[in-house]
C-alpha positions as CSV (number, residue, x, y, z in Angstrom):
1,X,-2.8,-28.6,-0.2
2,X,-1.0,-26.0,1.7
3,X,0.8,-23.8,-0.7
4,X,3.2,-20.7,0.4
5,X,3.8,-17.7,-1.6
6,X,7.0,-15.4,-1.1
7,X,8.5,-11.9,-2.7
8,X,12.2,-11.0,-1.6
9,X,15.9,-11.1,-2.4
10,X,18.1,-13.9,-2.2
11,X,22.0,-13.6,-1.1
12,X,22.2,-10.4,-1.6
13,X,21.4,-6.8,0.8
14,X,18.4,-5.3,-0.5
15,X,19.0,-2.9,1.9
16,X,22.5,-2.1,1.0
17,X,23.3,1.7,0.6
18,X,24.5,1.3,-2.6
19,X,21.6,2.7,-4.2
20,X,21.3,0.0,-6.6
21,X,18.8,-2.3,-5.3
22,X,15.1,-2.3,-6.2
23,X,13.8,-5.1,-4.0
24,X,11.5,-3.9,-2.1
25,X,8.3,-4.7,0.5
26,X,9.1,-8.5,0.3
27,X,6.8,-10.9,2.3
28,X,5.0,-14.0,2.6
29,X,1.6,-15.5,2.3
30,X,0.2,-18.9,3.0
31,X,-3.3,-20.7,1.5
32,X,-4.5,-24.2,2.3
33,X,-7.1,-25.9,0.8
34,X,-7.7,-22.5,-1.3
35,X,-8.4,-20.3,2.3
36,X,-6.1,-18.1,2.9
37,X,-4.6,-17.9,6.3
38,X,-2.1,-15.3,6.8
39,X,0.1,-12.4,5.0
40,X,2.6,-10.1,5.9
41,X,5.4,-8.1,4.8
42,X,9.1,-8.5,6.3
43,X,9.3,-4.6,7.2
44,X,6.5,-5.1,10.1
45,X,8.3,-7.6,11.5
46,X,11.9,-6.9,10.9
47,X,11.7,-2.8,11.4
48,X,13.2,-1.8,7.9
49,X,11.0,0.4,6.5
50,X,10.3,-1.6,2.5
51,X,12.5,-4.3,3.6
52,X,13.6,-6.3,0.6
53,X,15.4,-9.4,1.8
54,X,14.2,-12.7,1.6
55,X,11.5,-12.9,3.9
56,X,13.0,-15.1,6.8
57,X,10.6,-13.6,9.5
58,X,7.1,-13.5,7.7
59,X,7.9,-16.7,6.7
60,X,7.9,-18.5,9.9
61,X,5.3,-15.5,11.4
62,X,2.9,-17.2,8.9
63,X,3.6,-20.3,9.4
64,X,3.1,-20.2,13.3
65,X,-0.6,-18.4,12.2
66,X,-1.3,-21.5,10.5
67,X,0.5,-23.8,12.8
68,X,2.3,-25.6,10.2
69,X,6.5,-26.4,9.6
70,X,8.2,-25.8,6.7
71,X,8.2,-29.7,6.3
72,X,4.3,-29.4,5.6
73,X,3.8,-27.1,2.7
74,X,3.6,-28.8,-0.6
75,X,3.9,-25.9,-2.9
76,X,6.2,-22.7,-3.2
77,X,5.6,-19.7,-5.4
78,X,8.4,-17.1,-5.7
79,X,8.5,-14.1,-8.1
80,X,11.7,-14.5,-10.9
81,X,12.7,-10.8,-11.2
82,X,15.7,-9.1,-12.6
83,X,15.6,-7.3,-9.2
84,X,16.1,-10.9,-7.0
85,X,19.7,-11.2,-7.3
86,X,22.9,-9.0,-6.7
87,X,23.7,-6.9,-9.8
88,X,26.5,-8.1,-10.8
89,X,26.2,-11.8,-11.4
90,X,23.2,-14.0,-13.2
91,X,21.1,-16.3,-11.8
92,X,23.3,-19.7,-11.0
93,X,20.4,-21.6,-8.9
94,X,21.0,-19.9,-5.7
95,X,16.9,-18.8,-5.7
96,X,15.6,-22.0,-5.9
97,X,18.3,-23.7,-3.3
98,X,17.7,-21.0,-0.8
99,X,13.9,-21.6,-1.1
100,X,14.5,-25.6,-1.3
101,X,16.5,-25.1,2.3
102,X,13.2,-23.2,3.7
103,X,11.1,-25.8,2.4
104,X,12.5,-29.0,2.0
105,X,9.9,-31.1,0.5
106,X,8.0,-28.3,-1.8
107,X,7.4,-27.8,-5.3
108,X,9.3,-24.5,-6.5
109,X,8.2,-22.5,-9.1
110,X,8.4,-19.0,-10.1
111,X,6.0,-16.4,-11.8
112,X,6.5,-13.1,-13.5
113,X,6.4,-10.0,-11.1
114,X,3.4,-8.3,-13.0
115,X,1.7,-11.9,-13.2
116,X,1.8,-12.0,-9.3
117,X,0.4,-8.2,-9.5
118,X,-2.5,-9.2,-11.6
119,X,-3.3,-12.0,-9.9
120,X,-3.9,-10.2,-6.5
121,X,-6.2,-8.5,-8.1
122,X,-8.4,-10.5,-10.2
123,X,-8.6,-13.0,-7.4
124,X,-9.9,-10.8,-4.7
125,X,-12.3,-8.6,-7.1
126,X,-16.0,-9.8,-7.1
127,X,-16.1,-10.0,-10.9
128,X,-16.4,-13.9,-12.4
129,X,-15.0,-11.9,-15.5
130,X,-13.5,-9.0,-16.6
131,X,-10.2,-7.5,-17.5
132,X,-7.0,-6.2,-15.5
133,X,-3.8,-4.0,-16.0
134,X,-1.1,-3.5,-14.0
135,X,0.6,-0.3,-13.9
136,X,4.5,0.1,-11.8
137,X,7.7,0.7,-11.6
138,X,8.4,-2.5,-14.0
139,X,8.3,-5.7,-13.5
140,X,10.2,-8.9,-14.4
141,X,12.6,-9.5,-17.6
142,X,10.8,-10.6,-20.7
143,X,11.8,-14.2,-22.2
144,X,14.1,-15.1,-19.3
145,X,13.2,-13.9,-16.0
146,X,16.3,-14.6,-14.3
147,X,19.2,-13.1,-16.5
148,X,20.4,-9.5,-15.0
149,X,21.4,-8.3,-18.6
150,X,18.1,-7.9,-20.6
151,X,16.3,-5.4,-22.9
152,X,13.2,-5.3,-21.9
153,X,10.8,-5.6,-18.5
154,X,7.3,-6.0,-17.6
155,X,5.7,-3.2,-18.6
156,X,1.5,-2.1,-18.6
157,X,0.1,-6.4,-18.1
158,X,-2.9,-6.5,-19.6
159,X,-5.3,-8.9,-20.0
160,X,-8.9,-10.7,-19.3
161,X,-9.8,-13.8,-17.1
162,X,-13.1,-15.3,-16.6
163,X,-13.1,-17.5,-13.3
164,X,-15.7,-19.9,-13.9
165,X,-14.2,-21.1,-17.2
166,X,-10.8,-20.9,-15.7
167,X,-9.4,-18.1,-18.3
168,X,-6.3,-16.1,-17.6
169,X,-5.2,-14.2,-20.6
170,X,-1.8,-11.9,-19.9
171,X,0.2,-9.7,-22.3
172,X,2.3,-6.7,-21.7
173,X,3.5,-3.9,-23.2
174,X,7.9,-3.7,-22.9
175,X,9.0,-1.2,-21.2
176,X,10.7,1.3,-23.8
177,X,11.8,4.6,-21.5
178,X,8.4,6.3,-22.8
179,X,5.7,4.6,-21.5
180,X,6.3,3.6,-17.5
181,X,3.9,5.9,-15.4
182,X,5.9,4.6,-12.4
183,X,8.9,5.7,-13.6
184,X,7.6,9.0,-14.8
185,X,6.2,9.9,-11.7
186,X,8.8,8.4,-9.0
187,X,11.7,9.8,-11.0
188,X,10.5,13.2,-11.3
189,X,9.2,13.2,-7.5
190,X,12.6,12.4,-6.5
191,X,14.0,15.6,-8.7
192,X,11.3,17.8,-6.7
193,X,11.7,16.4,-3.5
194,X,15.6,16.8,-3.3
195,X,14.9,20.4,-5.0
196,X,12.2,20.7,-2.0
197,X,14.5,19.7,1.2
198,X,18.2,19.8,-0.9
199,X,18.5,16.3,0.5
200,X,19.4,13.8,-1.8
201,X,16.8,10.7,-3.4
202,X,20.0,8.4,-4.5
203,X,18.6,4.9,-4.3
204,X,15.2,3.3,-4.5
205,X,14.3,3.6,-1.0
206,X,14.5,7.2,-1.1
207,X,12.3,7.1,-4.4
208,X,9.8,5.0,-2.4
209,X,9.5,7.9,0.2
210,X,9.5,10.7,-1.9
211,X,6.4,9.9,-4.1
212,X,3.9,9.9,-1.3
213,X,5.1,13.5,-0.5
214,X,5.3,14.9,-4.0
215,X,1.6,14.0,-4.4
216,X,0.5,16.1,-0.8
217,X,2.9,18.9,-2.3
218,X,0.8,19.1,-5.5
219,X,-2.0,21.1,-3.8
220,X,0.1,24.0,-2.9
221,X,1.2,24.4,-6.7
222,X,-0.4,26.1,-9.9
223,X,0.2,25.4,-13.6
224,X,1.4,27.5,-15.7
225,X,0.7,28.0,-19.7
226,X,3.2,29.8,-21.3
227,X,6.4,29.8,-23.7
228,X,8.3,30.0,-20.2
229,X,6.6,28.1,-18.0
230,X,5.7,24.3,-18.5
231,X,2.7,24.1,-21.2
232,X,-0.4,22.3,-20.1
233,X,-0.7,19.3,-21.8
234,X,-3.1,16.1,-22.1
235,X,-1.4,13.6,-23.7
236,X,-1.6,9.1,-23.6
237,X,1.4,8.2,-22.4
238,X,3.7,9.9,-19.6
239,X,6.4,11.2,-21.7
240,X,6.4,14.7,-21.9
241,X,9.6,16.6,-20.0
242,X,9.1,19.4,-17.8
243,X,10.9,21.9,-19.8
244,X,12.6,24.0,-17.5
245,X,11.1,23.1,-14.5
246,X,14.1,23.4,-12.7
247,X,13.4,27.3,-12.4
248,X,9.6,26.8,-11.1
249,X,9.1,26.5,-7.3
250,X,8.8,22.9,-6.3
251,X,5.1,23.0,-5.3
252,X,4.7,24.2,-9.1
253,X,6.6,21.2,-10.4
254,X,4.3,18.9,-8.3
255,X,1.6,20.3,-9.5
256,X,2.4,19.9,-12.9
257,X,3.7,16.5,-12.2
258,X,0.4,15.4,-10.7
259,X,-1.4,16.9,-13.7
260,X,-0.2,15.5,-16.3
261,X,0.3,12.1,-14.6
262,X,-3.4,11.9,-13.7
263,X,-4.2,13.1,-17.7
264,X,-2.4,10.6,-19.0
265,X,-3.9,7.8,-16.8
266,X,-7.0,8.6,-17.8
267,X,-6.2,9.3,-21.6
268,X,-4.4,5.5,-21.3
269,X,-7.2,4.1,-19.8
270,X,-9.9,5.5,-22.2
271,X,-8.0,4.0,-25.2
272,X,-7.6,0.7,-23.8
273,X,-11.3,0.3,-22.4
274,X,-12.1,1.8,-26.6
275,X,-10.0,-1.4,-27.5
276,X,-9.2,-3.8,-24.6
277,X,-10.2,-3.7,-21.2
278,X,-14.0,-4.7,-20.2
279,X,-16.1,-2.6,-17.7
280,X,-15.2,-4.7,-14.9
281,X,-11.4,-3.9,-14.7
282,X,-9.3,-4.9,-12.2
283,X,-5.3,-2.9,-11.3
284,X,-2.7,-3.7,-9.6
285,X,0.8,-1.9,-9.5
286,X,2.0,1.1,-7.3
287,X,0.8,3.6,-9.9
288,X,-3.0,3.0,-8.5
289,X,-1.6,3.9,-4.7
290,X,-1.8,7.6,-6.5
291,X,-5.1,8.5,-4.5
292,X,-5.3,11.6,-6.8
293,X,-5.0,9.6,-10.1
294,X,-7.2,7.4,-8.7
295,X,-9.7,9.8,-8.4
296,X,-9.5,11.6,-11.7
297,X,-10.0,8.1,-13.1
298,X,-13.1,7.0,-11.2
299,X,-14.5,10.7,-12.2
300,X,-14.0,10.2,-15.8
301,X,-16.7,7.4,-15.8
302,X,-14.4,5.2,-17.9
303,X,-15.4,1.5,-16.7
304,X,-18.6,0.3,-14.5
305,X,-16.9,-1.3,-11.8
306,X,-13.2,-1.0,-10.4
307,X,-11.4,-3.1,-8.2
308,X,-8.3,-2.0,-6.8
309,X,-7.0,-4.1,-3.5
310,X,-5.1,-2.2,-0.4
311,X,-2.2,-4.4,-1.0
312,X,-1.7,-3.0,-4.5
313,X,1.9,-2.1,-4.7
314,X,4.8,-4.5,-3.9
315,X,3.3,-5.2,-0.6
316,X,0.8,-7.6,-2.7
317,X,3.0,-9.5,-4.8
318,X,3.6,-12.3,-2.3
319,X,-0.2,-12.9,-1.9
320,X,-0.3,-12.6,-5.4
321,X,1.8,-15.1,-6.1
322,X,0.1,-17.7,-3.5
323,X,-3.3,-17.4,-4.7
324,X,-1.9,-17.6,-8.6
325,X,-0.8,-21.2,-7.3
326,X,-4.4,-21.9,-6.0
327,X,-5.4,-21.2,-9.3
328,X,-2.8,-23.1,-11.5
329,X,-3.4,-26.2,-8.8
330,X,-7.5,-26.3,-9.0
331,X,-8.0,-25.0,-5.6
332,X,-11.8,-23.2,-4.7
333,X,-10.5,-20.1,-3.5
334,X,-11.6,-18.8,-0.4
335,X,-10.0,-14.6,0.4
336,X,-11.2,-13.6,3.2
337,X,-14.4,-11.0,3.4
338,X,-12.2,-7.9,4.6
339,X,-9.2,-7.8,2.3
340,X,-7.3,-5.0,4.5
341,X,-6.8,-7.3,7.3
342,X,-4.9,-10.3,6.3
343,X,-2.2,-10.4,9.6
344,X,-2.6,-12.2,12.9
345,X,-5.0,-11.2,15.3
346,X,-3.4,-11.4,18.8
347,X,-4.8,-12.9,22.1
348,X,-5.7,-11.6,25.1
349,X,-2.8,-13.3,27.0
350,X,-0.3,-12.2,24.8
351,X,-1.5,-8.5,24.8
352,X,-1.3,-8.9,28.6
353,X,2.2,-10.2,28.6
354,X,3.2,-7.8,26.6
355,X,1.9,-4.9,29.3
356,X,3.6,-6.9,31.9
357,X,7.0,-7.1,30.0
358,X,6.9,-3.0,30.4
359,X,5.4,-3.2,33.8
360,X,2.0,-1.3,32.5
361,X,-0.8,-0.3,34.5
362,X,-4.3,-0.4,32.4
363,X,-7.4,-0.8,32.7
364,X,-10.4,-2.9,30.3
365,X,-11.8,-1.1,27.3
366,X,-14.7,1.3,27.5
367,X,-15.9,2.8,24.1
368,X,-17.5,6.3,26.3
369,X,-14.0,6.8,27.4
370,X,-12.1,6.4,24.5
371,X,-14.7,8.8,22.9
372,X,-14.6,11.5,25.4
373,X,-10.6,11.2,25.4
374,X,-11.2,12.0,21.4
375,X,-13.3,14.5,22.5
376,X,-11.2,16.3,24.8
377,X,-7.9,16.1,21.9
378,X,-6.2,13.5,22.9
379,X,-3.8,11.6,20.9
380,X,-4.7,8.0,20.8
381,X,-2.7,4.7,19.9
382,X,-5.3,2.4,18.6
383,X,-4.0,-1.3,18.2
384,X,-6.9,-3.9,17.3
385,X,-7.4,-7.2,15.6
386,X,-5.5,-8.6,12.2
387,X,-2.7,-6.1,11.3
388,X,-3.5,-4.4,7.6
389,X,-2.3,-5.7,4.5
390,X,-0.5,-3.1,2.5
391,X,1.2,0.3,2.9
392,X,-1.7,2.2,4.9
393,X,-3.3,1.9,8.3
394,X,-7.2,1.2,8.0
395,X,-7.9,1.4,11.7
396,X,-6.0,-1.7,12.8
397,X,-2.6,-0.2,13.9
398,X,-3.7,4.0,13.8
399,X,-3.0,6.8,15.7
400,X,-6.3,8.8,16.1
401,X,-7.6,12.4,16.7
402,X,-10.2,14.6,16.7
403,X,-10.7,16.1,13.3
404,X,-12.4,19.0,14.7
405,X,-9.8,21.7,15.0
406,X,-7.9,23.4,12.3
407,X,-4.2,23.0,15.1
408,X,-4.5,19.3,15.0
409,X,-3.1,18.7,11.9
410,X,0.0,20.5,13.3
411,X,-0.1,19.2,16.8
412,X,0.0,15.6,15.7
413,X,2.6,16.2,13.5
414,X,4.6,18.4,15.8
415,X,3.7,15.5,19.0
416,X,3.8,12.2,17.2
417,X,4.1,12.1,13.6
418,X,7.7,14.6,12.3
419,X,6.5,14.6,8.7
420,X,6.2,17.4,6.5
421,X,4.1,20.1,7.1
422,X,2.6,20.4,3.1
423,X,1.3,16.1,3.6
424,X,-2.3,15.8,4.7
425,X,-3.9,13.7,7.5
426,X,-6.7,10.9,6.2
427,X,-9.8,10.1,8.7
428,X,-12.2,7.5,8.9
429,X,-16.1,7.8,8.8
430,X,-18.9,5.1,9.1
431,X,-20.6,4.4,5.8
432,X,-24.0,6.1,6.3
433,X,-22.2,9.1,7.3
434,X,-20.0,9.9,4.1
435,X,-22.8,11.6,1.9
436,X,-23.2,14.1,4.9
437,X,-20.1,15.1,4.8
438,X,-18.6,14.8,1.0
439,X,-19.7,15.6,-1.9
440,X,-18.7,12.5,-3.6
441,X,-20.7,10.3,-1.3
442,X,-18.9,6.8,-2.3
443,X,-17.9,4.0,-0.1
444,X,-14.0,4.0,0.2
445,X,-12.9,0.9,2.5
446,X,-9.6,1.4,1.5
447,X,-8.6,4.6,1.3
448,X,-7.7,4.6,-2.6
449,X,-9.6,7.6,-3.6
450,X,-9.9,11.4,-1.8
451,X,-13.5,13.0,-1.5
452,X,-14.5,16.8,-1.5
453,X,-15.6,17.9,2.0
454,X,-18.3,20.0,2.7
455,X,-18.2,21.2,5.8
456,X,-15.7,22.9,8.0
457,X,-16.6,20.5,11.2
458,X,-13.2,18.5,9.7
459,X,-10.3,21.0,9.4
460,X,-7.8,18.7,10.3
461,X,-7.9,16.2,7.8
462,X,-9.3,19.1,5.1
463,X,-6.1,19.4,2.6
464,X,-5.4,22.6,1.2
465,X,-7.1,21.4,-2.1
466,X,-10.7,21.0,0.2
467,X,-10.5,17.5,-0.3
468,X,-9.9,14.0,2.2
469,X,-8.2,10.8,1.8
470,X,-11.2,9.1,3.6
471,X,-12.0,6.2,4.5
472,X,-15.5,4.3,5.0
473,X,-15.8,1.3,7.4
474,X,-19.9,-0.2,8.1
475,X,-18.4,-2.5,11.1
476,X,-16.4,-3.4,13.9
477,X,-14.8,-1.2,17.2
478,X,-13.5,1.8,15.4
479,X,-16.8,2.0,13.9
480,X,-19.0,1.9,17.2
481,X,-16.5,4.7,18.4
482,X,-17.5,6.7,15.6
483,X,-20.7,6.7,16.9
484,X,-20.2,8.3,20.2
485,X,-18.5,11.1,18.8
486,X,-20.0,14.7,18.0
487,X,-18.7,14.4,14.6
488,X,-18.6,11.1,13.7
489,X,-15.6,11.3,12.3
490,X,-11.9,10.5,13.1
491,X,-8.0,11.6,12.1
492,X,-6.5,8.6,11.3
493,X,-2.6,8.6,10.7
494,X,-0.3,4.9,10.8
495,X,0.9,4.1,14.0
496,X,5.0,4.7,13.5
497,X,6.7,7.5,13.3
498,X,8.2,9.4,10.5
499,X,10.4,6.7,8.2
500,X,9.3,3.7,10.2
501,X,7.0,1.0,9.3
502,X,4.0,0.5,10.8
503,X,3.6,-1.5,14.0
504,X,2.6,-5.0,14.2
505,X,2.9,-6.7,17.4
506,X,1.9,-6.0,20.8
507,X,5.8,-5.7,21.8
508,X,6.4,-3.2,18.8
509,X,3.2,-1.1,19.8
510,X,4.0,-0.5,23.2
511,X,7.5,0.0,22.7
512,X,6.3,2.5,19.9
513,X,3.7,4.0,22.4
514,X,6.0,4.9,25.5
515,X,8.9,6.3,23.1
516,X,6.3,8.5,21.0
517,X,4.3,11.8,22.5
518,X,0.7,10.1,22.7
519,X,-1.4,10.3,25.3
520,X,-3.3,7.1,25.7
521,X,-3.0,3.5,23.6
522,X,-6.3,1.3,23.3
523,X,-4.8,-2.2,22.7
524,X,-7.5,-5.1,22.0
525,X,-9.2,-4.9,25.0
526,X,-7.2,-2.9,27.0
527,X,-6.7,0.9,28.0
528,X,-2.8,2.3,29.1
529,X,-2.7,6.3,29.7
530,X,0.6,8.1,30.6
């Protein structure tokens, strides 16, 4: 059975200026037989960073993967949201025709928003049972998913599943203005962040960017704890005001933000594992892209064993809602064993034609000179394999650096990168290496959690705070790299520059490459220097 799930709007701009759209990182994924074969979001293909719109392009990109037509898939998934149509009229059909016209002779259904988000998870965790929660933004209208005008949206899914007795148990808590930690924390980021820069954070989009930077700004802040200042507080649920924090400096607001967010997660979390969730749990939602909160929560020893996917946020509800198909339809289902890498993996011949398009001189891969180039602080494009699967570059399509001066951070930034000076640089380490260098010690695949360094051989990708987003790989070219370096350790930052997504293609990274201030690009098994 070949069965195709999708995440976007219909007939409608969910890029449209307006400011009132909340569509966002739409995408397809395809399964057959239960083995999934390909997933990808529109923005990598279409260039619009979180693009919305219905996903024509990852559509047919994964149905070229799996060399398939439209004609051949037997079942469609979609997500019913509030979000999926334009704001000012209610669902009349238009959904299900414009999916019936992509595929003509497929079953259509749709699934909740924070149904798709749980099911990404659970399905790719290692668990045979547990429990789940999904913590975002919000999530499809209760009752009838596809009416505009409702009162309430998915709010904090919870539930358990146990896969061999094929048990999925979902409820969800409504969201009521006082309890949505993604609305808490992307709201007030985008109060701090226009405070910050005095640009504006209008729409979604801007909302989108502005979280990621409010939780790099937090470091450079301190809490205060007086009748002034914002009182430090621990509280359950995310809906305490800042007082007056419109008088504190923005890297105190961020601070405090980030506090009290990562209190109340684990304060949440604690009273549902007392009362609900198991010690294998499962999360899914853009909440558990918070590396910080992340962190907080794995430190307060709440559950056993966590499982949180790379493709946690939006990016993961088309995926979600594929395999939550292969489920309802009896499928064995087969993820693959690397969940970060779920795109195509691009010959040899089209790499080559893609050189020749830009009339490219290069020459074939050699792991001593690629290491010696890091030694000598070069700035590397590093294009290799099956593009990632969510919002962060895990050493498929990275820019990489030696972490072994202090400057770097400011040179790739400054060179290559444009963001903002307070944000921090993430590296990559092989598995037996992280205890030497952080305290923590954990494997991180994924990048979800930071870890304290201890040692200055790392400066670069040292925040402020002493910690690193890190990330641990055991395998593959990036890791036999590792091992020719001094340190072996690398900067890692996503290969685009500053409010563009990620690269996918060959074409898009070499176009990327010649337009941006790096030195030399390793692409599969070839080397291009300028």
């Amino acid at each position: 059975m070949i069965i195709v799930g999708i995440y976007g709007a219909y007939d409608w701009d969910a890029l449209a200026p307006n400011g009132e759209t909340f569509m966002h990182d739409a995408g397809c994924t395809i399964f057959i037989d239960g083995k999934h074969i390909c997933s990808i979001t529109e923005e990598r293909l279409s260039r619009h960073k979180h693009d919305g719109n219905y996903p024509h392009r990852s559509i047919d990109y994964c149905l070229s993967v799996a060399g398939i037509t439209k004609n051949d898939v037997d079942v469609v998934y979609s997500v019913a949201s509030h979000h999926f149509i334009g704001l000012d009229q209610i669902d009349d059909g238009t959904a299900e025709r414009m999916i019936q016209r992509s595929f003509p002779k497929a079953t259509i259904k749709f699934v909740g928003h924070h149904l798709a988000h749980s099911a990404s998870t659970v399905f790719t965790s290692p668990f045979n049972e547990g429990s789940f929660l999904t913590l975002d933004g919000g999530g499809s209208a209760l009752n009838n998913p596809c009416l505009m005008k409702v009162d309430f949206i998915e709010n904090n899914s919870i539930g358990y599943f146990n896969k061999e007795k094929r048990i999925f148990r979902f409820y969800n808590m409504p969201e009521d203005g006082y309890n949505c930690f993604g609305n808490y924390y992307s709201g007030m980021s985008a109060a701090i962040m226009a405070a910050k820069t005095g640009k504006e954070y209008t729409n979604w989009l801007h909302l989108l960017g502005a979280i990621g930077k409010v939780m790099g700004l937090s470091a450079y802040g301190k809490l205060r704890d007086d009748k002034d200042g914002y009182a430090i507080v621990d509280h359950a649920m995310p809906y305490a005001t800042f007082g007056n924090y419109e008088s504190e400096s923005p890297e105190d607001a961020a601070r405090y933000l980030q506090h009290t967010f990562e209190n109340a997660m684990v304060d949440f979390l604690k009273a549902l594992r007392k009362y609900q969730l198991d010690e294998n749990v499962c999360f899914a939602g853009g909440c558990f892209l918070n590396i910080l909160a992340n962190t907080a929560v794995k430190e307060a020893g709440i559950f056993d064993n966590i499982h949180i996917p790379p493709f946690v946020d939006d990016s993961g509800i088309a995926f979600g809602a594929a395999i939550w198909a292969c489920f309802e339809y009896g499928e064995d289902i087969l993820v693959p064993n690397d969940l970060a890498f779920l795109g195509k993996e691009y010959s040899d011949d089209e790499i080559l034609s893609a050189l020749n398009m830009f009339g490219l001189s290069y020459s074939k891969y050699n792991p001593e000179t690629i290491a010696q180039k890091i030694e000598d602080n070069k700035i590397i494009g590093w294009f290799q394999g099956r593009s990632e699967a969510g919002p962060r570059a895990l050493g498929s399509r990275s820019i990489l650096m030696s972490p072994k001066r202090a400057e770097n951070k400011d040179i790739i930034n400054e060179r290559v990168k444009h963001r903002e000076m307070w944000r921090p640089f993430a590296g990559i380490i092989r598995e037996e290496d992280v205890a030497e260098y952080f305290e923590e010690g954990f494997v991180t695949p994924h990048m979800l959690y930071s870890q304290t360094s201890k040692t200055d051989k790392i400066p670069a990708i040292t925040h402020v705070d002493g910690t690193c987003r890190i990330q641990t790989v055991k395998s593959g070219r990036i890791y036999d790299l590792l091992g020719k370096l001094d340190v072996p350790v690398v900067l890692n930052t996503s290969f685009n520059d500053n409010g563009e997504p990620i690269v996918e293609s060959p074409y898009h990274t070499i176009k990327a490459f010649l337009k941006m201030d790096m030195d030399t690009l390793v692409i599969g098994n070839y080397i291009v220097d300028k």
